[in-house]
VOMILO-760352 format. One record per residue (C-alpha): residue number from 0; x, y, z. Coordinates in nm, 2 decimals, always signed. Each point is the difference from the previous one (the first is absolute). Layout:
NODE  num      c1      c2      c3
NODE  NUM       X       Y       Z
...
REM end
This chain:
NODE  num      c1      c2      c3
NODE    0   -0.02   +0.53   +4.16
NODE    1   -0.01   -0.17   -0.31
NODE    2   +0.31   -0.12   +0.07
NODE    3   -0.07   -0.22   +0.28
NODE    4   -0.34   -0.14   -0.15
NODE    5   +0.30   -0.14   -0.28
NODE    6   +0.23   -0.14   +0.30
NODE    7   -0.34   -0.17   +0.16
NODE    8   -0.12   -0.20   -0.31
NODE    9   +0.36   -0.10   -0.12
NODE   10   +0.07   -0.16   +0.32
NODE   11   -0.43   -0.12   -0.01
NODE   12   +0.11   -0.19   -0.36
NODE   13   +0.12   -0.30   +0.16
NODE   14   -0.34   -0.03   +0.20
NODE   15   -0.17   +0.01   -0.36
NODE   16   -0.07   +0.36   -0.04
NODE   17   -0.08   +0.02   -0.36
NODE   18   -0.23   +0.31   -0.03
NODE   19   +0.08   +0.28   -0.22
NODE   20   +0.10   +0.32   +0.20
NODE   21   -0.17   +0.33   -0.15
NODE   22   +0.05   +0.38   +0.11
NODE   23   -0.25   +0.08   +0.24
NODE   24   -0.28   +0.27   -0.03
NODE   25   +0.07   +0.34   +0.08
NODE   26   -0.24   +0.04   +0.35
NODE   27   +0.06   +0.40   +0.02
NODE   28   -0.12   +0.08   -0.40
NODE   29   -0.23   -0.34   -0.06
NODE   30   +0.28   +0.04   -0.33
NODE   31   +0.03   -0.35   -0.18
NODE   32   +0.35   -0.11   -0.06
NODE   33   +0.08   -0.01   -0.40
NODE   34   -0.01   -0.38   -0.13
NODE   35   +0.31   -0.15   +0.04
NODE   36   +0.15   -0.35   -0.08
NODE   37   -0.10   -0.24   +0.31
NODE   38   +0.31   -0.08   +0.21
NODE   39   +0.04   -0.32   +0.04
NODE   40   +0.28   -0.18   +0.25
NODE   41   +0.22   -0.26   -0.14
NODE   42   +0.22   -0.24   +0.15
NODE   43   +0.28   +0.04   -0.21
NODE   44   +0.15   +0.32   -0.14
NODE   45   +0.23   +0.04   -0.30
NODE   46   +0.20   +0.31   -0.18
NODE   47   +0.23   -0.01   -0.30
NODE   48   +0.29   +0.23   +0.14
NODE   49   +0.16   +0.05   -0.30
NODE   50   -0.17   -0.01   -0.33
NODE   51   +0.06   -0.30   -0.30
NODE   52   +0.17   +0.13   -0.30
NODE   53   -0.05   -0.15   -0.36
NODE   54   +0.27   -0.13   -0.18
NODE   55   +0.06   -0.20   -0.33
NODE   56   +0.21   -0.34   +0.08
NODE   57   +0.19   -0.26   -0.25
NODE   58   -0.32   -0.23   +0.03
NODE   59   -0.17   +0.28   -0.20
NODE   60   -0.24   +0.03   +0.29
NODE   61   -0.05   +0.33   +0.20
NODE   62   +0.07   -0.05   +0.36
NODE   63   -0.12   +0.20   +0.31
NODE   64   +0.17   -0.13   +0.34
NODE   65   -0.06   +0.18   +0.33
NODE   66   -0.11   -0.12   +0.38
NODE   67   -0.31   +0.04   +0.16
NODE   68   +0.01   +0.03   +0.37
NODE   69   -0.23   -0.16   +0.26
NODE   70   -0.08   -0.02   +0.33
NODE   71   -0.22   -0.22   +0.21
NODE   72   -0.25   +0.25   +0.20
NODE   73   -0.09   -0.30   +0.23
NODE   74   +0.06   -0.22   +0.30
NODE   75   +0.00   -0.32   -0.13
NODE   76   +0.13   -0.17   -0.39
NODE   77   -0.08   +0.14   -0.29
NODE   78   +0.03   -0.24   -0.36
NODE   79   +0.05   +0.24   -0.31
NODE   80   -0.16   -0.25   -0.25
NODE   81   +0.03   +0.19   -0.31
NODE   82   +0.08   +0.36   -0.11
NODE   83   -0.14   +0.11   -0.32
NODE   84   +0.16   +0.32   -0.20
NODE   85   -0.26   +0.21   -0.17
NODE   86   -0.04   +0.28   -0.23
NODE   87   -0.11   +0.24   +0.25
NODE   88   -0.23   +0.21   -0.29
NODE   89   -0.18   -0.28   -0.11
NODE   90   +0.02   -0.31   +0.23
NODE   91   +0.18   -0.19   -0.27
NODE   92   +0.25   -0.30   +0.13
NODE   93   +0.37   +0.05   -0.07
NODE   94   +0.19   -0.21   +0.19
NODE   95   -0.10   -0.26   +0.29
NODE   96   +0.21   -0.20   +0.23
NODE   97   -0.16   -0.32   +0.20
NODE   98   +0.05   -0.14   +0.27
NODE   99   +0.32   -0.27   -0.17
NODE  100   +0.16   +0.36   -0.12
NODE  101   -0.09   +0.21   +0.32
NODE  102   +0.14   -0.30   +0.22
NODE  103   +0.37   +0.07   -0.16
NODE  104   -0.08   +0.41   -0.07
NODE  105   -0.09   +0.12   +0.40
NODE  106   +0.30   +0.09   +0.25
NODE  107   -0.13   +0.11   +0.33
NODE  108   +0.26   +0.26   +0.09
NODE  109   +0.36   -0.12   +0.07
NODE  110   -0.14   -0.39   -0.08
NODE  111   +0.25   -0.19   -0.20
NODE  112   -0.34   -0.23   -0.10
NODE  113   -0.27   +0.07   -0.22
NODE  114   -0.32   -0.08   +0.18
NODE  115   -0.36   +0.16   -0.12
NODE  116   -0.13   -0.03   +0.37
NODE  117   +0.05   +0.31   +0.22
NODE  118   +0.04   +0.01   +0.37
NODE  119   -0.21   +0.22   +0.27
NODE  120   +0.14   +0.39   -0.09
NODE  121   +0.25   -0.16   -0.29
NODE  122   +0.12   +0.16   -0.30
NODE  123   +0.09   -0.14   -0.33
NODE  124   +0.12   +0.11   -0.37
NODE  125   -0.14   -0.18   -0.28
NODE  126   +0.24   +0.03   -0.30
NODE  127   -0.21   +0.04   -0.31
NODE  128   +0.04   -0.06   -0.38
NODE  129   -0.18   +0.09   -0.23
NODE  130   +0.07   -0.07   -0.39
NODE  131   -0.21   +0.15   -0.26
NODE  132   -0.04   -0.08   -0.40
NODE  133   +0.08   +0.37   -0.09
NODE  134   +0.08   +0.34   +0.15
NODE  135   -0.36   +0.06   -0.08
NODE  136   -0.16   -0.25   +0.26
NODE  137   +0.16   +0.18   +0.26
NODE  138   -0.22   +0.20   +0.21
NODE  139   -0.01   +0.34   +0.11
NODE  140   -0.11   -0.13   +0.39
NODE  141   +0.02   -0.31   +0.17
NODE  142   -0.21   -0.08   +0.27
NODE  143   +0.03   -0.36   +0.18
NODE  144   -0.29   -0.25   +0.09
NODE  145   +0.09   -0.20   +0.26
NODE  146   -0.17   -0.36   +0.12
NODE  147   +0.04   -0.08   +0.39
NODE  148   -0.04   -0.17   +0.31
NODE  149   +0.01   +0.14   +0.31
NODE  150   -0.04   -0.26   +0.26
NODE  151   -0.08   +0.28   +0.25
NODE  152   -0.34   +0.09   -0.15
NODE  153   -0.31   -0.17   +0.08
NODE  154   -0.04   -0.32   -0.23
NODE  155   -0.23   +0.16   -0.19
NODE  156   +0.25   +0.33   -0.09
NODE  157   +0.32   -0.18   +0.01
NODE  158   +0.00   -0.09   -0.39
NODE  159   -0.03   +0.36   -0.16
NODE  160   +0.12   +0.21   -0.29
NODE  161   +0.19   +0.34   +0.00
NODE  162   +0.15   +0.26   -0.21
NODE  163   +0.31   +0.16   +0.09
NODE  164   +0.30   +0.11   -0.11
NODE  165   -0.07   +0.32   -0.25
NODE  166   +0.28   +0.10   -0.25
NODE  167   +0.05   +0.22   -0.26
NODE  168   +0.22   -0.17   -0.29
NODE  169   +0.34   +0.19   +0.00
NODE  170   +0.09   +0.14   -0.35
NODE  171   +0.33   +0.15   +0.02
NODE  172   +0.21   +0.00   -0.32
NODE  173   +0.29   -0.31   +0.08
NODE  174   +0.38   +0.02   -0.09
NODE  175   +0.13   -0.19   -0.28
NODE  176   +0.34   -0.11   +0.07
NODE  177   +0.28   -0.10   -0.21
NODE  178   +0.18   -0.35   +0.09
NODE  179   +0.19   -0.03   +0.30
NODE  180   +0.21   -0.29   -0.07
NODE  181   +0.08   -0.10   -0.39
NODE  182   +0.03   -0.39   -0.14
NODE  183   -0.22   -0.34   +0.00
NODE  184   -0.21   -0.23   +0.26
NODE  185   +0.00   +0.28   +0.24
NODE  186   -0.29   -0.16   +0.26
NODE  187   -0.27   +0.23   +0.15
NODE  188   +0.01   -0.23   +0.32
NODE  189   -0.22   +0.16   +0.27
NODE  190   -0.19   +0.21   -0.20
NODE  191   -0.35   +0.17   -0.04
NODE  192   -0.26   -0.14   +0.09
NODE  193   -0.04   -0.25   +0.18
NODE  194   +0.34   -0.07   +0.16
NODE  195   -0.05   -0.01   +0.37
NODE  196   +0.39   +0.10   +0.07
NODE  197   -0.04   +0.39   -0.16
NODE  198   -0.37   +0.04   -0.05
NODE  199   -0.09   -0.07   +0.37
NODE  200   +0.31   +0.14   +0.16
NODE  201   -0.23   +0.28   +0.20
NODE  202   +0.29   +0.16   +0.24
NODE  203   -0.09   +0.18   +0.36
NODE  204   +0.25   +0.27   -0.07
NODE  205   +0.03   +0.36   +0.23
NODE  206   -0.40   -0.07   +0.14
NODE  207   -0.14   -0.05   -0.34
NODE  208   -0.05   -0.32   -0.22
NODE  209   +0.19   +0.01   -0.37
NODE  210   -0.03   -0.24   -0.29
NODE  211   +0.29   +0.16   -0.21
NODE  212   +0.03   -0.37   -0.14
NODE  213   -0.29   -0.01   -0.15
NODE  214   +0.13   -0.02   -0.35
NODE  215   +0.34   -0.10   +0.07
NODE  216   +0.17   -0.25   -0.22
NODE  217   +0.33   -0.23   +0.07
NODE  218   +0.20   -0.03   -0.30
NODE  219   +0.20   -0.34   -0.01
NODE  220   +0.16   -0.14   -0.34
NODE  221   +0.05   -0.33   -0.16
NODE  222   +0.24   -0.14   -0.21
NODE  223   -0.05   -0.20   -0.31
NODE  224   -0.10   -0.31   +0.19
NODE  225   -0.24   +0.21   +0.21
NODE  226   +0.26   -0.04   +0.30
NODE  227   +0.01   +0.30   +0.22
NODE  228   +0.31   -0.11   +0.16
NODE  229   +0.25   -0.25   -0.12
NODE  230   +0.28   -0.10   +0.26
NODE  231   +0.02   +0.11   +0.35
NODE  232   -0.31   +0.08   +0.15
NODE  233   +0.18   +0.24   +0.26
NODE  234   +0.21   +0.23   -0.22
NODE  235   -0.18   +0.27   -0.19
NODE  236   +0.20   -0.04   -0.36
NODE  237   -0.15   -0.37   +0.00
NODE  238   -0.34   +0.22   -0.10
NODE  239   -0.08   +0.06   -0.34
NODE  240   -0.15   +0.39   +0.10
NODE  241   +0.35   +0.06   +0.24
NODE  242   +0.16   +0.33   -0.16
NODE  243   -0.25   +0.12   -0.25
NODE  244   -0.01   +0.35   -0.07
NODE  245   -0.30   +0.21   +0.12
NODE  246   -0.14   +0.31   -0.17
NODE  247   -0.18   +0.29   +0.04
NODE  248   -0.37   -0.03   -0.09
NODE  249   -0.10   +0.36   -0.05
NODE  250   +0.17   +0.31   +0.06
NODE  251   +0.01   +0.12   +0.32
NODE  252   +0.17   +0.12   +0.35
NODE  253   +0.17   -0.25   +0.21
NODE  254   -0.13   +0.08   +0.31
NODE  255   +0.13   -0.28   +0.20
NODE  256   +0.29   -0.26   -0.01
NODE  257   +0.18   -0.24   +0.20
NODE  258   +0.35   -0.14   -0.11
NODE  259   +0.16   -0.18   +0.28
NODE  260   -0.16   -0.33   +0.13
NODE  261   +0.13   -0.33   -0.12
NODE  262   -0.10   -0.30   -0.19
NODE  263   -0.18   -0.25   +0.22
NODE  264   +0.01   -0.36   -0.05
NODE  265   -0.26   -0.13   -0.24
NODE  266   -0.19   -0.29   +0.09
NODE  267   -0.16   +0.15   +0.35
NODE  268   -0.13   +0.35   +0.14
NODE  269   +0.23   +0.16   +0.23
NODE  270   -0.11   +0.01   +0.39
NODE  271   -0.09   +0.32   +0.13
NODE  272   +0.05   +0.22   -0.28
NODE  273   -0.13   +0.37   +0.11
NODE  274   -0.21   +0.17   -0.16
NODE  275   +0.23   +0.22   -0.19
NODE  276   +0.21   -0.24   -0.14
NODE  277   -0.30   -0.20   -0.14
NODE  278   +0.04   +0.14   -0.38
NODE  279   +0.39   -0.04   +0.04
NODE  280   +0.13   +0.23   -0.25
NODE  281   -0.22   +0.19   -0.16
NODE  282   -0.09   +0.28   -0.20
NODE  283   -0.37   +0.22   +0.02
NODE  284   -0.05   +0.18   -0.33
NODE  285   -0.23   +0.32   +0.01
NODE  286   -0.19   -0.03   -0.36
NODE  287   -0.25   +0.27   +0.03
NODE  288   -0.37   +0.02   +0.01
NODE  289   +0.01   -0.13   +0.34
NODE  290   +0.16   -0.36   -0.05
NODE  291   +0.35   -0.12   +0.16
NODE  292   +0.18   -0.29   -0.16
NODE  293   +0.19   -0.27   +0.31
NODE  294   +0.29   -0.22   -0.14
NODE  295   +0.10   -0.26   +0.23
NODE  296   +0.25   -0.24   +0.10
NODE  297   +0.31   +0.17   -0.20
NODE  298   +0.35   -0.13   +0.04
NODE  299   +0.21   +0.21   +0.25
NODE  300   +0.19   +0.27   -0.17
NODE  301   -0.17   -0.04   -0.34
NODE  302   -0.23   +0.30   +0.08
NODE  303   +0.08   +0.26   -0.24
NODE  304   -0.25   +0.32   +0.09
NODE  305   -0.01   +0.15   +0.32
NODE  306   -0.32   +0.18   +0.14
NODE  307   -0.05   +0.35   -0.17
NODE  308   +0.17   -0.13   -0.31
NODE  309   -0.21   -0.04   -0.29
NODE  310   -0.03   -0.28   -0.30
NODE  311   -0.09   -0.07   -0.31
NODE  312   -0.24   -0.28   -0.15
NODE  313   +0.25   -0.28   -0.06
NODE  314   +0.30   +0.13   +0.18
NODE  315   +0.14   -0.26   +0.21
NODE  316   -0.06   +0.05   +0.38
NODE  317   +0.14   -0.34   +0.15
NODE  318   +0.03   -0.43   -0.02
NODE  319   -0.14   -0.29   +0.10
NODE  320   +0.04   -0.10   +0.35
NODE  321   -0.07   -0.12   +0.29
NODE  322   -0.02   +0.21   +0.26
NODE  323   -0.29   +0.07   +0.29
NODE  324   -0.27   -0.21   +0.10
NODE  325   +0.04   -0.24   -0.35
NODE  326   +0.05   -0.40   -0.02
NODE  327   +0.11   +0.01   -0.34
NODE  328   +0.15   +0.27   -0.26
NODE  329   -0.25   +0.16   -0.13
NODE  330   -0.10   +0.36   -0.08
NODE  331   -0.32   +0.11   +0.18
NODE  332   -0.17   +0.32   -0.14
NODE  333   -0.30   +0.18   +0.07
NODE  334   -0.20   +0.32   -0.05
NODE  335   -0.13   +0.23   +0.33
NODE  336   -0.18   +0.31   +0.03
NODE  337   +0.29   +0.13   +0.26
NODE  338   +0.35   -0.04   +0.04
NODE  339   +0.03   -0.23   +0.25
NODE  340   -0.03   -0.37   -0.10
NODE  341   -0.21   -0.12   +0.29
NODE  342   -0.23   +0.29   +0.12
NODE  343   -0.15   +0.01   -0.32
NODE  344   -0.29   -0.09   -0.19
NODE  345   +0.10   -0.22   -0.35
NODE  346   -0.08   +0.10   -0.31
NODE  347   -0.04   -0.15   -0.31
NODE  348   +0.19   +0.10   -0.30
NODE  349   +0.05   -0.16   -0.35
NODE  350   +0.33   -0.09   -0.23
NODE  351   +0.00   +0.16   -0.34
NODE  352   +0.13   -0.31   -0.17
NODE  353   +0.06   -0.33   +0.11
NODE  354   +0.00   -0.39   -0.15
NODE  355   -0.18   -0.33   +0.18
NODE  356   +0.19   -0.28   -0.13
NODE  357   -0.15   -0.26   +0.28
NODE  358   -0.17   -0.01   +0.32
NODE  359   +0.10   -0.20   +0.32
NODE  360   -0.23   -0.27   +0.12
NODE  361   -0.08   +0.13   +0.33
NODE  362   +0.19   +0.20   +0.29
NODE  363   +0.04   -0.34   +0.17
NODE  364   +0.21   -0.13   -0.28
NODE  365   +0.14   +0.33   -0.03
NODE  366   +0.12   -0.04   +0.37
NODE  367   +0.15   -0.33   -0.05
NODE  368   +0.21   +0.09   -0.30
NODE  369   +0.16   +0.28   +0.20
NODE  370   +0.03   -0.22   +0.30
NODE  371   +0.16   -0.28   -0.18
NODE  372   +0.11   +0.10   -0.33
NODE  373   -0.21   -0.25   -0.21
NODE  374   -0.15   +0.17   -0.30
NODE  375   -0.34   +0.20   +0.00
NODE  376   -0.32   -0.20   -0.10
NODE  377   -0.14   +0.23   -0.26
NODE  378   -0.36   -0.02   -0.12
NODE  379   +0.01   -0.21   -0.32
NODE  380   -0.07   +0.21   -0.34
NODE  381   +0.04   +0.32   +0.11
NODE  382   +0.01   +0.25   -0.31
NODE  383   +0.28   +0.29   -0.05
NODE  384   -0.18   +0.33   +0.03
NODE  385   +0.12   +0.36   -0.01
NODE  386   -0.17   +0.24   +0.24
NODE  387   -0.05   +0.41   -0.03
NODE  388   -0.14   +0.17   +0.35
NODE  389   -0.05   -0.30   +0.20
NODE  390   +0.14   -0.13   +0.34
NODE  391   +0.18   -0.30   +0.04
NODE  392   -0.21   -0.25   +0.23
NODE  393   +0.11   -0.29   +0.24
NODE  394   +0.21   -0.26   -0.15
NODE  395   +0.02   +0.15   -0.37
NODE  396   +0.36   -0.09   -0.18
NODE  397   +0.09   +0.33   -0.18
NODE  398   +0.25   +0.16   -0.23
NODE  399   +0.10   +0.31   +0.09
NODE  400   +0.19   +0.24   -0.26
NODE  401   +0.16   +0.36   +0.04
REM end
C-alpha cells in the first residue's frame, strides 16, 4: 500500500533519503499516472491552524498576527534559521523573521524559553507578525519559506530550504467597539503585538490548544505624574485605575458573569488560583456576528448584568478591581469567537474613537512603574493624535470618551 511506502521513506529520511516519491505505473492497463507535483519529504512540517486577520492599528500600520506550527520530523536537532512570509500568488516577500527574531519568537510546546532549535519528534509555535503599509499589501495567501538545518541529514542535505505552512488570509468583517472605560492616560500595557504575556498565552484547555489572548489588552492608568499607584503598594485604592467604571462596548447578551470573588492583594499573583477563578469577576458579552467580548478582574459585587440579561453600548456593566489572577488593578478585556474566555480563539476588533496622548518607553519600564510606583518613562515627543477604526496597541497612553 501506498501507505506504507510513506511510513518507509519518512523513517529512511534520517539515513539521507532525499528522492522524490511518484505514483507508480498502472501494471494491469500499461495506463500512465496524470502529472502530478513531485512529493518531496521534509524534515520539518508547518500549518497555520487558524488563519491571520487584517486589522488597522494606532501606528497607522495594518497588522496580521497569527502562529505557525512546527514540528521536527527527525531524530536528531533541527536549527530553524529563518522563516520567510510570502505572497503565496506571486512569490513576493512580506514579512521575514531571522534567526535574532526567531530566537525570541519559537516556543516548543509547554517551554517557558524561546529557542529556534527543535528536539528529536519536538513541536514548536512560532508567533508571527506581520505589519503592512496599507490594507492593500495584504495578501490574499500566505505561504512560508523556511531556511533549515537538520543535523540528521547527510552533510550534504542538512542545510535546505522548504515551503510550508499554506494559509488563506481571513477576511471577516471586525467589530468596532465603543470605549470601555472613559478619562486620560489609560495604558494599553500588554497589548497587541508583540507582548509575550497575552499574545503567546497558547492554553492546553479540554484536549485542544487556545490562544483566546491573542489580542488581549491590560488596561492600567496613570495619574498626572504618570504614577500608576501613589501610597501603599498593597491596597487597591492606592491605584490610580481602582474603581473606574466599565462599560458596555456594543450591544449585546450577557452570556456569562461572575460577581463573588474578592480583591487580591496587588503587588503579587495569587498561589494556586484555579482555573475558574482566573478572570475574577467577570462579565462575557455576546455581540453578534460571531464575536464574545471578556471583561476581567471586576471588583466583587460591582457586577451589574447577569447572564441572559442584555446591555446597551455605554451602559455601565461594573468597576475597577482586582480580583482573579491580577498583580495590579487593572481592567483586562478581550474579544473571542466563543463564550468562554479561555477555550477560545482571539480576535481582533477595533475602537471607534480613541486619543494617543503618549507612549510608554517599553514594557520593562512599564513593569517597574507598577512594581514600584515611580513614574512611566514615556518616549520623548510623542504627538496627540485622535484615532477612527483602529486598535489600541501595546503601551499606547489613551483618552477614552463616552
Amino acid at each position: 500500500m501506498r501507505l506504507t511506502v510513506g511510513i518507509l521513506c519518512a523513517a529512511a529520511l534520517v539515513a539521507g533519503c532525499g528522492s522524490t516519491v511518484r505514483e507508480p505505473s498502472n501494471s494491469a492497463n500499461g495506463a500512465t499516472p496524470p502529472a502530478t507535483e513531485a512529493l518531496q519529504l521534509t524534515p520539518l512540517i508547518g500549518s497555520v491552524p487558524f488563519a491571520p486577520i487584517p486589522f488597522a492599528g494606532s501606528d497607522g500600520l495594518t497588522h496580521l498576527v497569527y502562529e505557525l506550527w512546527v514540528t521536527n520530523f527527525t531524530s536528531a536537532a533541527l536549527s530553524i534559521l529563518e522563516v520567510t512570509a510570502l505572497d503565496a500568488d506571486n512569490d513576493q516577500q512580506v514579512g521575514d523573521l531571522g534567526i535574532g527574531a526567531l530566537k525570541q519568537r519559537v516556543y516548543p510546546a509547554g517551554a517557558r524559553q524561546a529557542t529556534n532549535v527543535l528536539q528529536p519528534g519536538q513541536s514548536a509555535t512560532i508567533f508571527t507578525h506581520l505589519a503592512l503599509a496599507t490594507d492593500r499589501d495584504v495578501p490574499r495567501r500566505l505561504v512560508h519559506r523556511v531556511r533549515l538545518s537538520a543535523s540528521a541529514l547527510p552533510p550534504g542535505l542538512r542545510d535546505r530550504t522548504d515551503r510550508l505552512g499554506p494559509v488563506a488570509v481571513d477576511r471577516r468583517p471586525l467589530p468596532v467597539l465603543s470605549a470601555p472605560l472613559s478619562g486620560e492616560r489609560f495604558i494599553g500595557a500588554d497589548g497587541c503585538c508583540d507582548a509575550a504575556r497575552h499574545t503567546r498565552a497558547v492554553l492546553p484547555v479540554n484536549g485542544q490548544s487556545y490562544l483566546a489572548q491573542r489580542y488581549a489588552v491590560d488596561f492600567e492608568q496613570a495619574d498626572e505624574d504618570n504614577r500608576i499607584f501613589v501610597g501603599d503598594a498593597r491596597d487597591p485604592e492606592s491605584y490610580a485605575i481602582f474603581g473606574e467604571q466599565v462599560y458596555a462596548v456594543a450591544d449585546g447578551t450577557v452570556v456569562d458573569t461572575r460577581n463573588d470573588l474578592p480583591e487580591q492583594v496587588p503587588g503579587t499573583y495569587p498561589a494556586d488560583i484555579a482555573i475558574e477563578e482566573a478572570d475574577g469577576n467577570f462579565v462575557v458579552l455576546d455581540i453578534g456576528g460571531g464575536f464574545f467580548v471578556n471583561y476581567a478582574h471586576m471588583q466583587p459585587g460591582s457586577v451589574r448584568p447577569k447572564s441572559g440579561d442584555t446591555v446597551k453600548r455605554g451602559e455601565v456593566i461594573g468597576l475597577v478591581g482586582n480580583s482573579g489572577n491580577s498583580v495590579a488593578p487593572h481592567l483586562h478585556l478581550h474579544v473571542m469567537d466563543a463564550a468562554s474566555p479561555l477555550a477560545a480563539q482571539g480576535l481582533p476588533y477595533l475602537y471607534d474613537r480613541f486619543t494617543t496622548t503618549g507612549q510608554v518607553a517599553s514594557t520593562e519600564d512599564f513593569d517597574a512603574a507598577e512594581a514600584t510606583g515611580v513614574p512611566l518613562v514615556l518616549i520623548a515627543d510623542t504627538s496627540t493624535r485622535d484615532h477612527t477604526d483602529q486598535m489600541v496597541l501595546d503601551q499606547n497612553i489613551v483618552t477614552f470618551t463616552q
